[in-house]
Steps between C-alpha positions, in 0.01 A plus 500: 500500500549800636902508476386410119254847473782707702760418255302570196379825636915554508538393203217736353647758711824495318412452169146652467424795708832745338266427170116464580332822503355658847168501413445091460712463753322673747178389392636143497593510861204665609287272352711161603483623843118541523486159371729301724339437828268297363453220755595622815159602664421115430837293522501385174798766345724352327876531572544667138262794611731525815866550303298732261395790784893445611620598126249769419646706760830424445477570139359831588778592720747389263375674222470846679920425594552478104272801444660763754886345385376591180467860600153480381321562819742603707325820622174301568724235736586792672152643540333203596680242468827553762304664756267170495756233543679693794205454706433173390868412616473707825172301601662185406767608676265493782347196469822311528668645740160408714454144316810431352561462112123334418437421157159591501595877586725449202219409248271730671783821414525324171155535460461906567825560267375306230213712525661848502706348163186464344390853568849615391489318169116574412593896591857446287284313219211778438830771487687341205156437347193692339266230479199532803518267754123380522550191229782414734303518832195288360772267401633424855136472596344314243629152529436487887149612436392291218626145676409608821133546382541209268568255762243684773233384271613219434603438846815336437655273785764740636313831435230543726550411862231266698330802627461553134682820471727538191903492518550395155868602436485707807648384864188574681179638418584805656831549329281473151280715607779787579622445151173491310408807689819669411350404112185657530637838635728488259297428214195670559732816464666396195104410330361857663743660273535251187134329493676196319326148520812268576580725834123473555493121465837455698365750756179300502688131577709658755171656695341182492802271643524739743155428619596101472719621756291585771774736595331783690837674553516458169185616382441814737894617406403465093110682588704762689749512193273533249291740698830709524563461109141595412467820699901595373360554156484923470300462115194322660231684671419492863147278359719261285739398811155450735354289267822256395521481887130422557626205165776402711255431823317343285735254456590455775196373678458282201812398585442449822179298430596261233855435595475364850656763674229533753592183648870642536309778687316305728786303618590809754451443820492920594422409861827301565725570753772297341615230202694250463687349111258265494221746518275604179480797626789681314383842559548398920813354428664792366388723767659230735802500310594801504462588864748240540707677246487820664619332790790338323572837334565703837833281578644651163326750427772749315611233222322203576595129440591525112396488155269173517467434864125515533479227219699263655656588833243725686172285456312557815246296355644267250425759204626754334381870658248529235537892436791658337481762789568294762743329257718809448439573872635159661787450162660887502331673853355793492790684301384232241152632567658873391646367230174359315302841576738715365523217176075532491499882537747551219325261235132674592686801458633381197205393353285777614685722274485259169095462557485854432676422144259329225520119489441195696792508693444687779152341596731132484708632742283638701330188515803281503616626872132568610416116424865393663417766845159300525570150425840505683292564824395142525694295270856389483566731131897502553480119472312497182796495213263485196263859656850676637663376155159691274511799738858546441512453124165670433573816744890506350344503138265777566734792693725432212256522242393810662880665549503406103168673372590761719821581409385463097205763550799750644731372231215639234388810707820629443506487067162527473405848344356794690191500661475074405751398772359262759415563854876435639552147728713520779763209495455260759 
């Protein structure tokens, strides 16, 4: 089965993706992505779901090849896109010459520069474009959403764990959670600006799957998002902002109460000394791991083991390290550790300056990497294709509708009559 799905992706490779417009495309693999690890958290996948994962990313990474040898994004594979995959290869590099040629280190490269194509082609899409990207972001969220709350409800065998947390099409509750809460930031921003009901009603199925979730990574990263898209907003009063956050406390404690997630609270053990896998203590656990990690860490602690490592090679405790910091740390070293802080301080930067522009765009930014900073301190967020796929295409969609506004307002300033020309834009 899966040879079958491979070959047809080739075959829609060649003959497809030089016609098929960038928009469904990248909606289409967004969306099949968030919908294909349905099964895992429970054993029941099926093989199909497996093969598709494998050809969404290599479609993507084909079809960015046939974009930049089309010239049509050339400068953009340069920007982002080159830069990217030389790391990737380095750190690969690195995990091989440690591990030998491993072919989950492969998939797991695969994985990050399937990623960066989908930035790539969302940024390259919104450039040859004028239409605004929101229709296509609620697009890549809706499906995901609607089923996942469809079958929460309904509880359907595969969806919900035994705990009774919801997976749905998800690989674990918590990797649902990441990309629901990724929704709401994203959304919320988008209805602040547009007050349209099907964002509203999307926005509404996402918040509540994410409670299903019982993800409190997931839901403190999307309270701290929204938070951080709420008080980004320059038109609303300082009285406004306090009371839509005294709404959003709100609720959250009914949240908190009806959803089940005081039982996920009271599982910590805060007076342990240590934890083992087995424990339900997962807050102890983490702590545990990664001490260990640290540990493992100072024998390479310039470059590290390799793109991957702490996923499958360096498991001090038979799991993955549970925080993309101490991913990055143990996978790339502490110059990897440079790397992603100079990457975070650049996009804050970034989108520090478009929040001062009118428009959603800045506050979805904004809450983008403030939900990602949060929620990557306890959960594995690298490792969760469908959130890291949505971040990707929603961020690369908004900088480049951004650059495009921005570049139209100059465009006018400069033929529009005297004393009408617009307050100039500086060109990102």
């Amino acid at each position: 089965m899966t040879t079958l799905i491979l070959a047809l992706a080739s075959l829609f490779c060649v003959l497809v993706i030089p016609v098929i417009p960038l928009r469904p495309l990248i909606i289409g693999l967004v969306v099949l992505r968030s919908l294909a690890d349905y099964g895992i958290a429970t054993g029941t996948r099926p093989t199909l779901l497996s093969a598709v994962s494998l050809a969404v990313a290599f479609i993507a990474i084909y079809t960015l090849v046939v974009h930049v040898s089309n010239r049509q994004g050339s400068p953009l594979w340069m920007r982002f896109g080159f830069p990217t995959v030389i790391v990737v290869l380095l750190w690969t590099a690195v995990g091989f010459g440690r591990y030998g040629i491993d072919g989950d280190l492969i998939l797991e490269s695969l994985r990050i520069v399937s990623a960066m194509a989908i930035f790539v082609l969302a940024y390259a899409y919104v450039q040859s474009s004028p239409k605004s990207p929101e229709s296509a972001i609620l697009w890549m969220i809706a499906p995901a959403a609607i089923i996942s709350l469809a079958s929460g409800i309904a509880t359907a065998e595969g969806a919900v764990t035994r705990a009774g947390r919801l997976t749905a099409t998800f690989s674990h509750p918590n990797a649902a959670g990441a990309f629901f809460g990724v929704a709401v930031v994203v959304l919320l921003a988008i209805w602040l600006r547009n007050r349209d009901r099907i964002t509203f009603i999307v926005g509404l199925a996402a918040g509540i799957c994410l409670l299903l979730t019982g993800s409190l990574g997931g839901i403190v990263g999307c309270v701290v998002g929204v938070l951080v898209v709420v008080w980004t907003k320059s038109t609303d009063s300082p009285g406004r902002r306090i009371m839509q956050s005294l709404a959003i406390a709100a609720v959250l404690i009914a949240g908190y109460v009806f959803s089940g997630l005081s039982s996920r609270v009271a599982e910590f053990n805060w007076g342990a000394q240590s934890a083992s896998k087995a424990d339900a203590d997962s807050f102890q656990w983490r702590f545990e791991n990664w001490r260990r990690l640290i540990d493992e860490w100072q024998e390479n602690p310039v470059v590290g083991y390799g793109w991957g490592a702490s996923s499958h090679n360096v498991l001090p405790m038979g799991g993955p390290p549970h925080s993309l910091y101490f991913q990055v740390l143990v996978d790339m070293g502490a110059i990897g550790i440079l790397l992603l802080l100079i990457g975070v301080v650049a996009l804050w930067k970034r989108a520090r300056k478009v929040a001062k522009l009118p428009g959603w765009e800045g506050a979805a930014l904004l809450g983008i990497l403030s939900f990602a900073l949060v929620n990557g301190l306890v959960s594995n967020l690298v490792g969760y294709t469908a959130t890291v796929y949505l971040i990707a295409a929603a961020t690369g969609l908004t900088l480049a509708h951004v650059r495009q506004r921005n570049e139209s307002i100059s465009q006018d300033s400069e033929w529009a009559p005297d004393g009408m020309a617009l307050a100039p834009v500086r060109k990102s």
